[in-house]
Structure formats: structure tokens, C-alpha cells
C-alpha positions, 0 to 999 in steps of 0.5 A: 253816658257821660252827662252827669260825669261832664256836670259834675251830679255824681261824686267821683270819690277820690278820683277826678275825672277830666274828660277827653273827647276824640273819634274811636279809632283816636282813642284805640290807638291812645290805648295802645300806648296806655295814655288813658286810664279809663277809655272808650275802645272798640271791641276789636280792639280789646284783643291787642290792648289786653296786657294793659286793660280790662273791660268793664261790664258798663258804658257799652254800644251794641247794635242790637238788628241794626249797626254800621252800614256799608253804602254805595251809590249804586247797589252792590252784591257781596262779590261786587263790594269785594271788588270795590275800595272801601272807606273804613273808619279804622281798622281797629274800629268793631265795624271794620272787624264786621266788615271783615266777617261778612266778606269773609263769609258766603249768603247764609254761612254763619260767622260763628261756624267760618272755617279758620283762615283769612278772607278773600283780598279786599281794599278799605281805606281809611278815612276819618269817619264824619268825611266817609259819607262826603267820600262816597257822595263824591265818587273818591270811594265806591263804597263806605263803612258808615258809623254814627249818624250816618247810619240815619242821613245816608239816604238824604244824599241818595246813596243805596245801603249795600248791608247793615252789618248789625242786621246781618249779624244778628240774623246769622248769630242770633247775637247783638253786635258789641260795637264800643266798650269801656275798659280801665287800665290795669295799673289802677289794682283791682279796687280802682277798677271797681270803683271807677266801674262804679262811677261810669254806671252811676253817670249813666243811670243818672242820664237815662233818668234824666235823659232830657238834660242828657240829651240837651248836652249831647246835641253839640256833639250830633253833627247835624242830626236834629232833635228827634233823630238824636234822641232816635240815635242814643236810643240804639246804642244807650239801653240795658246793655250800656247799664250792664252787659249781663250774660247775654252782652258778655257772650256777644262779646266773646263770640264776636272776638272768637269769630274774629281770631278765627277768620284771621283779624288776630293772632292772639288771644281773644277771650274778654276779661272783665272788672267784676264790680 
């Protein structure tokens, strides 16, 4: 998403952009504080960062029938993941809040029609994400929350995929499952937003058109994954919804946060706004 941005191929008018590299949950607790003032977030996250930010309707990552997988060594049925402890990535991280939703429902049971009330007692620890998959392999956790490209190398280490938490939520919502978006803090006025919106959709329509030399700047970040499964991996979570969010992108969103408050992951208001640019 950010190749041209990092290469300096768009012009940013009159803002510089220096770029900051950290894991998600990094960056949801840099947003907390407002220390960014333009961030990657999660969509969990985006209710407790409302006062500070908007959302804008480019640079996201939906699952669209795939997204983070829970594996295990040994397979598990949802009462014996219930039973199990769970390394998660963070709890502000979107694929802790599915987590959360799938526990927290029956085989069947839509998230979207959940009584209110929260879930059942379940134990997560949080464990930075590149040292989840060790984590399971080595026994110090029954299971793990898998985010990035241990969605795609979780099998080399023998390990048995306990529920793809994107294929579950696209098969009882119908929805894609918004995963990361991007938001500008408020403070820079309503014309700031547009503007810097304006610039993030230009970086990544220029790297989709140009997706070779997009990629060749990715590959130091792919932690192992070799060519062919990199180019795979930003295939799933950079397509037309990381372009635009469009009608279909928005009310995923909105129902994910719905879902979400409902099930008791927050008690404050969860209705998206975003920058209209």
C-alpha cells in the first residue's frame, strides 16, 4: 500500500510523510495516546479511538472467506478451545474481537443476531504475533491466534487449523471480515483528512499498477515467505476493498462493531464515521 508513498512517486502536496513501521497492536496503543496523525488500526480498535480519529474509506484489509486462523496441535472443537489458553496478538487487534465472537457463539448461531451479553470465560495471552506460531509449536500454548503469514506456513510446522475465523464469518454473516483500517486524527480539520485521504488511495493505486516494483519493496518486510506465497499474501488483503471500502466495505464494518458491542467487547458507542473524500 505504501510503496509509492516510501518511494517518493506521488506528490504529497503540502504535507511530508515520514514513515513509521510497527506491529498492529503498536500502533492501537500509539492511537490511544493520538501520537500518529495518520495510523493503521484495527477495526476493533476504532471504537475506543473515536474522539481522536476518523476513518478513511481507503488502505484497508478485509478477509474476504479467509482471515486469522486459530491453530492448535492437536485439533480442538469450539468447547475444547474454550478450554484451552490462547495466544492472541492483542486484545485491541480485529482478530481478537473475532475470536471473541466465535466463542461467544453456538455451531450455526449467527453473530449478527447474538443475544447481548458477554461470552463464556476464556483464557488468551498475549503474545507478539511473529512468536505466536513458535509458541504453539513449543507447547507453551495450546493453541494460537495466527495473523500475517502464519496464515500460509502454519501447516509446515505440523500444526492442525482449529477455525479460519474469515471463513467463519463470511459463512454465517455473508460479510467479508474488516480486519485493518486506516484513520486520520481529527485535529488536522476536515480538508487534512481529505487531502491526506487523497494521497494514501493515490500510493495504493499507484502499487497495484505497478505491483512488481510494490512487491520487490515488500519482500524484507515477508518474514520468510518466498516470492510466490508473498505476492499470494498481498492478494488477500490488497484488492478493491483496500481501493475503496464502497457500500459493501462500510456496512461490513458496521456490522463487525455492532456485533462486537452487543457480545460485550465494548461499552461504548461503535458506529463508524468516515472521512468523506
Amino acid at each position: 500500500m505504501f510503496y509509492a508513498l516510501s518511494a517518493g512517486r506521488i506528490d504529497t502536496g503540502r504535507f511530508r510523510i515520514e514513515e513509521f513501521l510497527a506491529d498492529i497492536e503498536t500502533l492501537n496503543r500509539m492511537a490511544l495516546e493520538g501520537q500518529l496523525e495518520v495510523t493503521a488500526l484495527s477495526a476493533h480498535a476504532w471504537p475506543f479511538l473515536a474522539s481522536r480519529y476518523r476513518l478513511m474509506p481507503c488502505g484497508a484489509s478485509f478477509g474476504d472467506g479467509y482471515g486469522p486462523c486459530v491453530v492448535a496441535r492437536r485439533v480442538l472443537d469450539r468447547d475444547g478451545l474454550r478450554a484451552a489458553t490462547i495466544a492472541i496478538p492483542g486484545k485491541l487487534t480485529s482478530a481478537a474481537l473475532a475470536l471473541h465472537l466465535y466463542l461467544g457463539t453456538q455451531p450455526g448461531e449467527s453473530p449478527l443476531r447474538r443475544p447481548a451479553g458477554p461470552v463464556e470465560p476464556y483464557r488468551t495471552r498475549v503474545i507478539p504475533f511473529d512468536q505466536i506460531l513458535p509458541a504453539v509449536e513449543s507447547g507453551e500454548v495450546e493453541a494460537g491466534l495466527l495473523i500475517h503469514e502464519g496464515q500460509l506456513t502454519y501447516a509446515r510446522s505440523g500444526l492442525s487449523l482449529v477455525v479460519d475465523l474469515g471463513a467463519w464469518w463470511k459463512r454465517e454473516t455473508g460479510l467479508p471480515l474488516p480486519l485493518g483500517l486506516n484513520a486520520v486524527r481529527r485535529d488536522l480539520g476536515d480538508e487534512g483528512g481529505r487531502e491526506l485521504t487523497r494521497i494514501l488511495r493515490a500510493s495504493i493505486e499507484y502499487s497495484l499498477a505497478h505491483r512488481r516494483q510494490a512487491l520487490e519493496h515488500a519482500l524484507p518486510y515477508a518474514r520468510g515467505l518466498d516470492r510466490e506465497r508473498a505476492d499470494r499474501f498481498v492478494g488477500m488483503y490488497v484488492n478493491g476493498y483496500t481501493v475503496d471500502l464502497g457500500s459493501v466495505g462500510r456496512h461490513a464494518v458496521r456490522a463487525f462493531l455492532q456485533a462486537g458491542s452487543r457480545a460485550g467487547a465494548f461499552d461504548i458507542p461503535a458506529d463508524p464515521e468516515f472521512v468523506e473524500a
